[in-house]
C-alpha positions, 0 to 999 in steps of 0.5 A: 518577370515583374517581382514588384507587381507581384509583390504588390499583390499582397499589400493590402493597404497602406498600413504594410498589411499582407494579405493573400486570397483575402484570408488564405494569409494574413499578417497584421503588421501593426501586431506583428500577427499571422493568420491563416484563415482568418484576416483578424489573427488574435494570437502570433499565429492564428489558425481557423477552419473547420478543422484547423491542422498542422501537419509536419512531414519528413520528406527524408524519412522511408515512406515519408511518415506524416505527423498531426496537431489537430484542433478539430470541434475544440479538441486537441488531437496530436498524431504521430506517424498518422499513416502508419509508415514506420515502427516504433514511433512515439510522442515525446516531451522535453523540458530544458533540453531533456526528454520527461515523457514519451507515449510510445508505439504501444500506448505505454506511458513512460515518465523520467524513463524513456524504457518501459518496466514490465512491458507486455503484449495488450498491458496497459502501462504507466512506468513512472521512474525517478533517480531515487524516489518515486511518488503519485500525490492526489489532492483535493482543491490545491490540498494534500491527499493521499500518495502513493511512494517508493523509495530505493526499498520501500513502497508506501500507500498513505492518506494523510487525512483522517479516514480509512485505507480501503480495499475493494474487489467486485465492486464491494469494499472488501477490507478498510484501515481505519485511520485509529488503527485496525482492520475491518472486513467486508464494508464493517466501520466499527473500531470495536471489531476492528483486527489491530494487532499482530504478534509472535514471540517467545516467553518463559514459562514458571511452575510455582505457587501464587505466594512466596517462592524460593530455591526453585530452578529448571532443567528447561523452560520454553514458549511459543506464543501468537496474538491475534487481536485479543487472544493470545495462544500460548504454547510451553514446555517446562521441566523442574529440576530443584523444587524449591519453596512455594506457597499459595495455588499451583500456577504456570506463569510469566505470561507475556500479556495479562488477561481482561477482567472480562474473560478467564480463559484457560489451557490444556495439558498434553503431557505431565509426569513426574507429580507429587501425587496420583491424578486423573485428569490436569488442566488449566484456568484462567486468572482475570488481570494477571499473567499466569493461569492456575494448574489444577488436577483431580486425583480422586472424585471429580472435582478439580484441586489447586495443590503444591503438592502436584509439583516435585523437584523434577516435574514436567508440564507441556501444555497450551494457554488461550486467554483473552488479553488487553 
């Protein structure tokens, strides 16, 4: 057998090039390239054909399971284990020698972990993990935009650019944050109508006059309160046990807001006992810009009276407050 005949078979001229079938291989050997169907590699390793693969087999492996590059009509198709032969396989991705992210066998994506979190049959799944934090950033032209952010006990939704937070179901936005604050419904932009404030809490309810006060104290005084936008629902219930000196209207103070001008408000009294004088009736107004509500009652006739003489040292109101505040 003749080895230097053969080999001269492959020398395409006298500049080293290799050569076989024309074009089946080629290497230029003056750009040290290596083309596979074509005779004018551009790169390291040109490959050309209609639908130029590569495909790598583990001759080792049960069913000698079979794996793809394709760049068939310029698309890339990468193939794991084409032919089904073995479970559980997957494409994985290294960097500086440790793997970033897996597709694996269910099509699930997983990034910094090579486990999937809350894993279900027919689930689409993207588990993004990071050692202590976690974050998806969406910029517009090389700009921070929003980002979604978990900490080891937080998780944060944020835009930081000056617009809304929004919420949609059913193809219709159902709720926004607007970016002043607040929360409108149902595609609604106006601030004016947006839902900015939440709170419960406690306060102390006073019964004394809208004058000088002195000497006076209370066997117990409590309050509930919720504000919800503007208005604020004020439950109480207080109890005197001395009196003391008072002057001016009857009123239950020490709200913890102040109403608006624009709105008075008012109350109901559930129960009182223990007056000063005979009444049929007992309810609450409103005062505009102040944090207290009067107490009026009607003893005789119909018309409603704002008296001092309504309270003694061991007076009991229980009552609920609904007043527009700022």
């Amino acid at each position: 057998m003749t080895r230097a005949r053969d080999l001269a078979a492959f020398v395409s001229n006298a500049d080293g090039d290799i050569k076989f079938d024309t074009d089946t291989l080629f290497i230029d050997s003056s750009t040290n390239r290596v083309g596979l169907g074509t005779n004018a590699p551009s790169v390291q390793l040109d490959i050309e054909s209609t639908a130029p693969t590569i495909r790598l087999t583990d001759s080792d492996a049960s069913g000698t399971p079979e794996s793809e590059v394709s760049g068939a009509g310029g698309d890339i198709t990468i193939k794991a284990d084409r032919d089904n032969e073995k479970a559980s396989s997957l494409i994985g991705f290294e960097v500086d020698g440790t793997e970033r992210m897996r597709i694996n066998s269910s099509g699930e994506v997983n990034i910094g972990t090579t486990s999937t979190l809350l894993s279900a049959a027919n689930r689409a799944n993207i588990t993004l993990n990071g050692t202590s934090e976690g974050i998806i950033n969406l910029g517009i032209n090389g700009s921070q935009g929003g980002y979604l952010y978990q900490t080891a006990t937080d998780l944060a939704v944020w835009n930081t650019k000056n617009g809304p937070l929004r919420f949609a179901a059913n193809n219709a936005e159902v709720a926004r944050f607007l970016s002043g604050g607040g929360l409108t419904f149902n595609g609604d932009t106006a601030a004016a109508n947006a839902l900015d404030d939440y709170e419960e809490g406690t306060w102390t309810p006073v019964l004394r006059g809208t004058g000088s006060v002195s000497g006076q104290s209370y066997g117990s005084a409590v309050g509930t309160y919720t504000k919800v936008g503007r208005t604020l629902v004020a439950s109480f219930t207080v109890t005197l046990s001395a009196k003391g000196t008072m002057s001016g209207d009857c009123i239950v103070a020490g709200l913890p807001f102040t109403s608006i001008s624009a709105s008075t408000g008012g109350g109901s009294v559930g129960f009182i006992t223990n007056t000063g004088v005979t009444i049929t009736d007992v309810t609450m107004n409103g005062a505009t810009g102040h944090a207290f509500v009067y107490l009026q009652y009607i003893n005789q006739g119909t018309t409603y009276v704002n008296n001092l003489n309504l309270l003694t040292n061991t007076t009991r109101v229980d009552g609920v407050i609904t007043v527009q505040v700022a």
